[in-house]
C-alpha positions as a printed NumPy array, in Angstrom:
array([[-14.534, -13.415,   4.443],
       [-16.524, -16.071,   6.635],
       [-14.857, -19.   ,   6.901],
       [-17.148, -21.906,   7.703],
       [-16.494, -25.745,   7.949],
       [-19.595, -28.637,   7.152],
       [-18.016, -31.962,   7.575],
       [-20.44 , -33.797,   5.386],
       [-21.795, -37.086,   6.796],
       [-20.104, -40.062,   5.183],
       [-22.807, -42.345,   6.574],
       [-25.948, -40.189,   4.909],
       [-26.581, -42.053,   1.975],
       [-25.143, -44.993,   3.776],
       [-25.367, -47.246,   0.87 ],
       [-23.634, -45.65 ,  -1.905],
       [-20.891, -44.6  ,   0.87 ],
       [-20.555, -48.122,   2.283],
       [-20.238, -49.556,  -1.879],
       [-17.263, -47.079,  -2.615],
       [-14.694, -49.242,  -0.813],
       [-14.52 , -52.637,   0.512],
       [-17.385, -54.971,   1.171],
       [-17.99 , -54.713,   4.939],
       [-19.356, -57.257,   7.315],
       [-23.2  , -56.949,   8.201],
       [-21.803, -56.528,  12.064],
       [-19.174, -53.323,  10.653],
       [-22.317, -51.691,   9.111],
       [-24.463, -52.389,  12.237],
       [-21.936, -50.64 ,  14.598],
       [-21.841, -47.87 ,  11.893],
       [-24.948, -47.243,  11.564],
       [-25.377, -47.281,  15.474],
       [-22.831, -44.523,  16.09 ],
       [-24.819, -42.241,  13.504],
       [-27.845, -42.641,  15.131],
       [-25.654, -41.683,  18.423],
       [-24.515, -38.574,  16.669],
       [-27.66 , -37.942,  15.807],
       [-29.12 , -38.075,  18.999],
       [-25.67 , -35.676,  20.282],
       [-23.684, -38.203,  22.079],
       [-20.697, -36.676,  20.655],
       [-18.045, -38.018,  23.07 ],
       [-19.234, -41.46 ,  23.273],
       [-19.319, -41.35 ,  19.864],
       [-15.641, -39.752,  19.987],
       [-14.659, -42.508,  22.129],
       [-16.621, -45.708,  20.451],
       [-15.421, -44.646,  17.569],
       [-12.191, -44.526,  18.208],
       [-12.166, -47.544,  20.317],
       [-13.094, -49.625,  17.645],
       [-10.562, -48.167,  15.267],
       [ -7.579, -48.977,  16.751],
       [ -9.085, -52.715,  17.673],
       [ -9.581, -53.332,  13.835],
       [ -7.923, -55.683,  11.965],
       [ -5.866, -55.626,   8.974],
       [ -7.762, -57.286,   6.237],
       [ -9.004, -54.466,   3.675],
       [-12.358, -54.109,   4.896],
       [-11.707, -54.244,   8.649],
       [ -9.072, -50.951,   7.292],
       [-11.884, -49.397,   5.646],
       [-14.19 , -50.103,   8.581],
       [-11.339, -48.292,  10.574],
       [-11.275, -45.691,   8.212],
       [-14.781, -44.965,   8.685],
       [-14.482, -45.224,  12.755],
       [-12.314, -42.407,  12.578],
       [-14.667, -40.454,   9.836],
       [-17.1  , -40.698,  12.389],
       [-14.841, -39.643,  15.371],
       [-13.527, -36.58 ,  13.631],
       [-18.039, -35.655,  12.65 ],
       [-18.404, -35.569,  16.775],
       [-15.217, -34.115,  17.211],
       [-16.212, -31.294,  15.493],
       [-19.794, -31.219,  16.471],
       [-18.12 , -30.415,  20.162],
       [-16.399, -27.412,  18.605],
       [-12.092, -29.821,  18.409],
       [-11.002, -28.505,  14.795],
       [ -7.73 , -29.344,  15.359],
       [ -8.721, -32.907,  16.784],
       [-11.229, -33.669,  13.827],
       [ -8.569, -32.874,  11.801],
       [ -6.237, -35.141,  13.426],
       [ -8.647, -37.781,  13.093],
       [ -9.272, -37.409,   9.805],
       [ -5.768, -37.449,   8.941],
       [ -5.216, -40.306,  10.492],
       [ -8.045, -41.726,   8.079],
       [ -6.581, -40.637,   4.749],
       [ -3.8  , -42.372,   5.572],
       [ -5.516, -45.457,   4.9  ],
       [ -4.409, -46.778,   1.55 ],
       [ -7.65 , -48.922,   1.837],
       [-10.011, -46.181,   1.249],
       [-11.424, -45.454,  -2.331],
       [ -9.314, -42.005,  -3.647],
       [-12.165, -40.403,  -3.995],
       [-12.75 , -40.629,  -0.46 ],
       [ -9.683, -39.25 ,   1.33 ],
       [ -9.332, -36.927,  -1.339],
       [-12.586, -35.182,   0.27 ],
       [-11.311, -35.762,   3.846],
       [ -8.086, -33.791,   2.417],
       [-10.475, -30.687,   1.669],
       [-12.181, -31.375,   5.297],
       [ -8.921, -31.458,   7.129],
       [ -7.364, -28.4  ,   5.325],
       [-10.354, -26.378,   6.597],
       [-10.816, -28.011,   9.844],
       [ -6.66 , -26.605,  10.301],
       [ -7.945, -23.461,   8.985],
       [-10.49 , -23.308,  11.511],
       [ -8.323, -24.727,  14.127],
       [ -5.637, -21.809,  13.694],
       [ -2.777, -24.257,  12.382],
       [ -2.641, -21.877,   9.632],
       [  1.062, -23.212,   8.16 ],
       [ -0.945, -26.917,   7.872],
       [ -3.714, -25.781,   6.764],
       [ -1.308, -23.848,   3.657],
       [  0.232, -26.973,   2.788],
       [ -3.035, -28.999,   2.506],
       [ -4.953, -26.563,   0.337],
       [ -2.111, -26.375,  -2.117],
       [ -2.05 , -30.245,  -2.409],
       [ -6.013, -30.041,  -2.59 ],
       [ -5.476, -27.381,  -5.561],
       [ -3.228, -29.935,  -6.895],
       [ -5.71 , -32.741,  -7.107],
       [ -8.903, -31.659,  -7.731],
       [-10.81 , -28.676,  -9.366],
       [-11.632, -26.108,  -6.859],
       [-14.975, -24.36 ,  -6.659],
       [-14.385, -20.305,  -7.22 ],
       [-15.148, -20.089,  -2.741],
       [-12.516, -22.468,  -2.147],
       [-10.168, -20.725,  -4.096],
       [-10.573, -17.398,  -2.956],
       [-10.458, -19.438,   0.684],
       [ -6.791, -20.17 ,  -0.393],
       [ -5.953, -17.014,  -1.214],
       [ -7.069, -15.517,   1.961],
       [ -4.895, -18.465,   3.717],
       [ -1.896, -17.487,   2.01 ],
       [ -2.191, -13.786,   2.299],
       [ -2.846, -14.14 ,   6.369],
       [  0.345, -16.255,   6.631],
       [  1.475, -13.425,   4.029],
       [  2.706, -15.396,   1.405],
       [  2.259, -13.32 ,  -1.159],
       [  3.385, -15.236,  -4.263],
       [  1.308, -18.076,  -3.612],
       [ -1.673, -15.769,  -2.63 ],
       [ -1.111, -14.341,  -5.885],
       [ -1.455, -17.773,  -7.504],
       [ -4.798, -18.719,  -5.759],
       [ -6.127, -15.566,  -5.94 ],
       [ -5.91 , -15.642, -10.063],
       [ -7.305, -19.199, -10.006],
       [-10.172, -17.347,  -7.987],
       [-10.519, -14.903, -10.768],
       [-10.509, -16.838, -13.551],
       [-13.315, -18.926, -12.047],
       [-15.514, -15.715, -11.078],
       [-15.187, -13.295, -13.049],
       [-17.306, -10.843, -11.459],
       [-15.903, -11.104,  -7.535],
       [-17.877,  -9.228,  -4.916],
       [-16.109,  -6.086,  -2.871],
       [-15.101,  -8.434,  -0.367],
       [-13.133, -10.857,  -2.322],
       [-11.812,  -7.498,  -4.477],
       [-10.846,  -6.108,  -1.213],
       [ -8.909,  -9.25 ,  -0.734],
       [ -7.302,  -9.484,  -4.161],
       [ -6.505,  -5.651,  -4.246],
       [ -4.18 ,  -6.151,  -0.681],
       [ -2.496,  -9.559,  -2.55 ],
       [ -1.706,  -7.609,  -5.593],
       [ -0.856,  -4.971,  -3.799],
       [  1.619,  -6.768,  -1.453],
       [  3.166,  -8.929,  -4.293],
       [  4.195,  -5.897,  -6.549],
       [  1.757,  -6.315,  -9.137],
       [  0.579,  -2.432,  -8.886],
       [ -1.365,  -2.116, -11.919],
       [ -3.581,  -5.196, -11.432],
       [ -3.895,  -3.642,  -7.552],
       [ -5.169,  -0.016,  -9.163],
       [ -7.23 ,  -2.125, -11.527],
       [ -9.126,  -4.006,  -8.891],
       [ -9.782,  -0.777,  -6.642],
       [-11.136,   1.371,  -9.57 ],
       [-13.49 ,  -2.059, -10.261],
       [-14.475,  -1.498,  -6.55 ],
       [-15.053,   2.115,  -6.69 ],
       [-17.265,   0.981,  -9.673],
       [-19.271,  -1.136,  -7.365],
       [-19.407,   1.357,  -4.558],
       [-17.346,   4.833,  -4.563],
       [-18.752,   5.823,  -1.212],
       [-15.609,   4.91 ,   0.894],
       [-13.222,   7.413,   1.348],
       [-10.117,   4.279,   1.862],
       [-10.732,   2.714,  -1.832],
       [-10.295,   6.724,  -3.209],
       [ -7.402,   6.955,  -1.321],
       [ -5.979,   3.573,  -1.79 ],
       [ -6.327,   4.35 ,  -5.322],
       [ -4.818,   7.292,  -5.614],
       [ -1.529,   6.038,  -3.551],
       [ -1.379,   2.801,  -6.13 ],
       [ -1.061,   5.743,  -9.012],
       [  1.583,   7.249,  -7.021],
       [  3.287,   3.912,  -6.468],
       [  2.978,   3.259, -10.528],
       [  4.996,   6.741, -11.129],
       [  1.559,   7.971, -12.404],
       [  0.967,  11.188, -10.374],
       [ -1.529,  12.491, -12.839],
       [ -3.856,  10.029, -12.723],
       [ -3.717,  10.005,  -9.174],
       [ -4.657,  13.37 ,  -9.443],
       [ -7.242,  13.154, -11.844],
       [ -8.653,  10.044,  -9.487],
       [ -8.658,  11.995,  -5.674],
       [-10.345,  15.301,  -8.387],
       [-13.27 ,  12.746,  -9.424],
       [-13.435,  11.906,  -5.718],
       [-13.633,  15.465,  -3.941],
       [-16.016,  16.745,  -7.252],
       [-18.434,  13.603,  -5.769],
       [-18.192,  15.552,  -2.4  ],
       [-16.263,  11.924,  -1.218],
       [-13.508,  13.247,  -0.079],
       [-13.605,  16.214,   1.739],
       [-11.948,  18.018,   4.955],
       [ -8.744,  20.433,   4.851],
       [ -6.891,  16.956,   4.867],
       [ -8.496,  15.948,   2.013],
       [ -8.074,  19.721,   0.494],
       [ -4.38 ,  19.675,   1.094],
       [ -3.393,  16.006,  -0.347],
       [ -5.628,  17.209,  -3.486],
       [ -3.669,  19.774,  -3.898],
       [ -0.174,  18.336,  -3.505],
       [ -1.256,  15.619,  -5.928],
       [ -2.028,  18.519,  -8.581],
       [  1.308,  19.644,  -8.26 ],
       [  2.989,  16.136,  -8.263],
       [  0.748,  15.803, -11.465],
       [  2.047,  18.564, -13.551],
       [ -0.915,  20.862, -12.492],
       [  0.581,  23.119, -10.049],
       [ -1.626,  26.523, -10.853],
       [ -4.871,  24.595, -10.182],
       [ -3.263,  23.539,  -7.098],
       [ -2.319,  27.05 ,  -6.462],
       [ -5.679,  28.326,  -6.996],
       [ -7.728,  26.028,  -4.94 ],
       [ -5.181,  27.021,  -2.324],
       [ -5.447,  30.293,  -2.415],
       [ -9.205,  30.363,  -2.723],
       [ -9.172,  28.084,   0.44 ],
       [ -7.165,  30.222,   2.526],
       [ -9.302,  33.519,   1.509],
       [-12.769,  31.518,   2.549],
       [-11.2  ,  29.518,   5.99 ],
       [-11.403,  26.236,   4.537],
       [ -8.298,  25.418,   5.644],
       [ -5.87 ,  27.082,   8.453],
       [ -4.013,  30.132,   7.29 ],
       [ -0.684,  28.883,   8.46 ],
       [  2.955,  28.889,   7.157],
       [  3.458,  25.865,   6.203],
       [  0.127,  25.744,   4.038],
       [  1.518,  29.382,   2.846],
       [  4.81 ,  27.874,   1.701],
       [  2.975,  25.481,  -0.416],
       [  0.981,  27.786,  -1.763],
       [  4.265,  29.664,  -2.567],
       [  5.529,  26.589,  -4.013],
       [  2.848,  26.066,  -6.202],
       [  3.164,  29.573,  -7.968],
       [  7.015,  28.695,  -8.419],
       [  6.263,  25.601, -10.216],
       [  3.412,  26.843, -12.392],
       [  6.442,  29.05 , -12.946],
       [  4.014,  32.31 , -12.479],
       [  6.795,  35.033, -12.018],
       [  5.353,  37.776, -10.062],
       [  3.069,  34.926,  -7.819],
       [  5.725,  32.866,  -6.847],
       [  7.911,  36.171,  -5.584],
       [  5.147,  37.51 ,  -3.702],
       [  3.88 ,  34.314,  -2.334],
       [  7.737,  33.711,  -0.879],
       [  8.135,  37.155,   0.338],
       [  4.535,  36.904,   1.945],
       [  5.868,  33.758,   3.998],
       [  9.422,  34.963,   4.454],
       [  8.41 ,  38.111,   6.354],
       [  5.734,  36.373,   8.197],
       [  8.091,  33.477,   9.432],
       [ 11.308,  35.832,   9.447],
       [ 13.168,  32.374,   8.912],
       [ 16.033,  31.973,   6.653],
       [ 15.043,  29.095,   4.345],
       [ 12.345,  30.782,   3.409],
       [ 14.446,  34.134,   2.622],
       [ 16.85 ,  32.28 ,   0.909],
       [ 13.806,  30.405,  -0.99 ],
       [ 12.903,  34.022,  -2.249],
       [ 16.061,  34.755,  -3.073],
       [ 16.795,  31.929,  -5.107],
       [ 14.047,  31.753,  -7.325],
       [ 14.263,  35.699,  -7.847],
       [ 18.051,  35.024,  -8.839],
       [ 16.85 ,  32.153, -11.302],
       [ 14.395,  34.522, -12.882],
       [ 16.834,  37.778, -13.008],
       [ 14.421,  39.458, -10.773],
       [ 18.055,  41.298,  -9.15 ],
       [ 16.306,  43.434,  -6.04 ],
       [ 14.253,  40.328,  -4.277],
       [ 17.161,  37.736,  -4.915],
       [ 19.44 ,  40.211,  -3.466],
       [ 16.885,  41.03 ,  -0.157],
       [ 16.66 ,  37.318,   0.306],
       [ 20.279,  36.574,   0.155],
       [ 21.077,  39.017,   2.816],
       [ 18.475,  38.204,   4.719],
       [ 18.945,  34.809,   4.613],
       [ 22.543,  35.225,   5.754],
       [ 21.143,  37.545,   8.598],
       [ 19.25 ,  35.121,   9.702],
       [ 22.331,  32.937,  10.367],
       [ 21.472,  30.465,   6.916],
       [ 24.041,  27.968,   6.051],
       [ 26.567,  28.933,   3.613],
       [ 27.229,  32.072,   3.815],
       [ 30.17 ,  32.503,   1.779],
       [ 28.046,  31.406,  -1.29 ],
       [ 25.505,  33.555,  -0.228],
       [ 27.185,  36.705,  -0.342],
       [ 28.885,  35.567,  -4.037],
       [ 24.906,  35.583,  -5.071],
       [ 24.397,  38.815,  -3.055],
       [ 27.213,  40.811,  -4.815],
       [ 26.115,  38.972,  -8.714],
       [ 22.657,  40.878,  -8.209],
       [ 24.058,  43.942,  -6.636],
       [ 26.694,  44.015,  -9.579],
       [ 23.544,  43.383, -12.058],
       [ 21.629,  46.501, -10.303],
       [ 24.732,  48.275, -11.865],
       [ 25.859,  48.932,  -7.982],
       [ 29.335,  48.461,  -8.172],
       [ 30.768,  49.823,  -5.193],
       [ 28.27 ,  47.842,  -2.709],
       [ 29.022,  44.804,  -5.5  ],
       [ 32.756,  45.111,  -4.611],
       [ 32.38 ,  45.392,  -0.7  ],
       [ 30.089,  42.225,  -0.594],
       [ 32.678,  40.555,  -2.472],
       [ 35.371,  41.352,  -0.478],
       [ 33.205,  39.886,   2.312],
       [ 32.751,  36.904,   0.679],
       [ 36.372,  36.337,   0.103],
       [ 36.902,  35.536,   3.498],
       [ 35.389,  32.103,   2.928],
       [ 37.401,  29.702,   2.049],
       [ 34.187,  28.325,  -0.136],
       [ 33.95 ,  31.513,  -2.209],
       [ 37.471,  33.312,  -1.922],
       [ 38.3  ,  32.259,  -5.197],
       [ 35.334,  33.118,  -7.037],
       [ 35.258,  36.324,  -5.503],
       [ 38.624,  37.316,  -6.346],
       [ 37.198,  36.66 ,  -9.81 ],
       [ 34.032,  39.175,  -9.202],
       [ 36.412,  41.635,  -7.697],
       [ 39.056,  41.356, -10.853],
       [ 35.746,  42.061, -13.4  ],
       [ 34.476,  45.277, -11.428],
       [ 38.212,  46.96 , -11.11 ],
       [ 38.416,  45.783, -15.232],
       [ 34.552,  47.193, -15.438],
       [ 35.801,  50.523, -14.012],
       [ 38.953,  51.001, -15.875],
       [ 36.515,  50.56 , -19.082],
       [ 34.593,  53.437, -18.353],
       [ 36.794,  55.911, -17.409],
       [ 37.18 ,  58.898, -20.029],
       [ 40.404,  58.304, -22.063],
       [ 41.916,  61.729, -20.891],
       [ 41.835,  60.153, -17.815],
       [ 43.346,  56.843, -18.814],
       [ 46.101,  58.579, -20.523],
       [ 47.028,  60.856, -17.369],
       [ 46.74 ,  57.708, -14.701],
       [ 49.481,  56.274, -17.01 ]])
């Protein structure tokens, strides 16, 4: 946003500026009228110091204080004019603190010195005069989208968020700029859904920036509304907007945050058979991890044993093995248990417990019994392999032939 300051001449129109407050003397409007025509002509710091000059010599009688007033009006129009914010604005503050002049009056040299501070850089000043100028008078929808810029640079975000709903009641249809603006105040003040509401109205207006699709899409995540930010970044990469392996990979991380986890499967895997993205391990372990949340049996188990052989590591062998041992599938949970453990994986007490469950499922008792004993020499696991070991001798006993029973005895 373009922040630009006109001081508007007091003395143009001379005569219906001159009636608002006190009658002045005919030699007050002749030294008035003088220094315009020296501004005029660009004497700016004669006018600076006339003006001032004659200020602080004036008297105290109403109309030699509006007179002053209007010496330091005219100080603060060359002080500008020779590029002094900060002193215009001094000036001018100096006038409005003249009781003498009409309301009206130093109500509009309140609005010149809030964006004269603006200008200047005295940004904390230039806060505290725009919020009394809101408090007086009825902004124009530019000067209140001007405040909430001012308040979001000095990133206060509640009063930002005040100005910048003045702003949109007064326009309501704002241009990308100023929805750019209100998207980051809405955004930074907690007020999510407004913030996703604002970006999809700029994607209406133009959807050819990558940013607002992605800004979008992170505001959805923000909300606890994964699928729409799924269905948004889908929208975006069908428009061929957002593209690149990047782009490929968050779309398909977003489908499985979503609740879609095959589609992101399949785009993965068609991506990795046609080069469109690396064929590394870590994009293989997502692609395993999407076939274990779409909860596709035989996918998810081949996908994990596919990365755990390539990467030989033992997260991802124990990652085989413990979806296989959620799913009953006994001879992969039981590979990637022991492989896990061979590959030095944490806990390996527990480990061998789920080892010797999906040997003893198998119906191999003997190798179930000698894992087990294994396992009992962790202090994690003794006990509940003491258990395992007490069910196979009582499994055993159970099948022997009663002859036999009856002659052990």
């Amino acid at each position: 946003m373009t922040i630009g300051v006109g001081l508007a001449m007091l003395l143009s129109g001379e005569q219906r500026a001159l009636a608002a407050g006190p009658a002045l003397s005919q030699q007050s409007i002749d030294k008035l009228q003088g220094l315009e025509r020296e501004l005029s002509n660009g004497h700016y710091q004669q006018v600076v110091d006339t003006a001032r000059s004659r200020a602080a010599s004036a008297g105290s009688s109403q109309a030699e204080q509006w007179a002053r007033a209007l010496y330091l009006q005219m100080a603060a129009s060359a002080a500008q004019r020779l590029d002094q914010p900060g002193r215009a604005a001094d000036l001018l503050y100096q006038a409005r603190a003249i009781e003498t002049a009409p309301l009206s009056q130093r109500l509009q040299w309140l609005e010149q010195e809030a964006k004269l501070r603006l200008r200047a850089g005295q940004l904390d000043q230039a806060s505290a005069l725009f919020d009394r100028w809101q408090g007086q008078a009825s902004l124009g929808s530019d000067d209140l989208w001007l405040g909430a810029q001012l308040h979001a640079r000095l990133e206060q975000w509640d009063d930002a968020l005040h100005w910048v709903r003045l702003a949109r009641q007064g326009n309501a249809s704002p241009g990308s700029e100023h929805l750019a603006l209100a998207a980051n105040i809405y955004q930074q003040s907690g007020q999510l859904e407004e913030a996703s509401n604002v970006v999809e109205a700029q994607l209406d207006q133009d959807d050819s920036d990558p940013a607002r699709w992605q800004q979008a899409a992170a505001l959805y995540q923000r909300l606890g509304q994964p699928g729409r930010a799924a269905a948004l970044w889908e929208a975006g990469w069908q428009r061929g907007i957002l593209k690149g392996e990047e782009a490929l990979m968050m779309r398909a991380k977003l489908h499985m945050a979503g609740g879609t986890p095959a589609r992101a499967a399949e785009m993965l895997t068609t991506a990795l058979e046609d080069g469109s993205i690396e064929d590394s391990e870590a994009h293989r372990r997502l692609l395993a991890s999407a076939w274990a949340e779409s909860r596709d049996h035989q996918k998810a188990l081949q996908a994990w044993q596919a990365v755990a052989e390539r990467s030989d590591d033992a997260h991802d062998w124990y990652m085989l093995g413990d979806l296989a041992y959620g799913w009953g599938v006994w001879s992969q949970a039981e590979k990637g248990f022991a492989k896990a453990r061979a590959r030095g994986a944490d806990n390996p007490g527990q480990l061998l417990l789920m080892e010797g469950v999906a040997a003893y499922e198998q119906g191999r008792l003997d190798q179930a019994q000698q894992i087990f004993q294994q396992a009992e020499e962790f202090g994690d696991s003794a006990d509940q392999a003491e258990q395992w070991l007490a069910l196979i001798d009582s499994d055993r006993r159970s099948l022997q032939p009663s002859s036999s029973r009856i002659s052990m005895r």
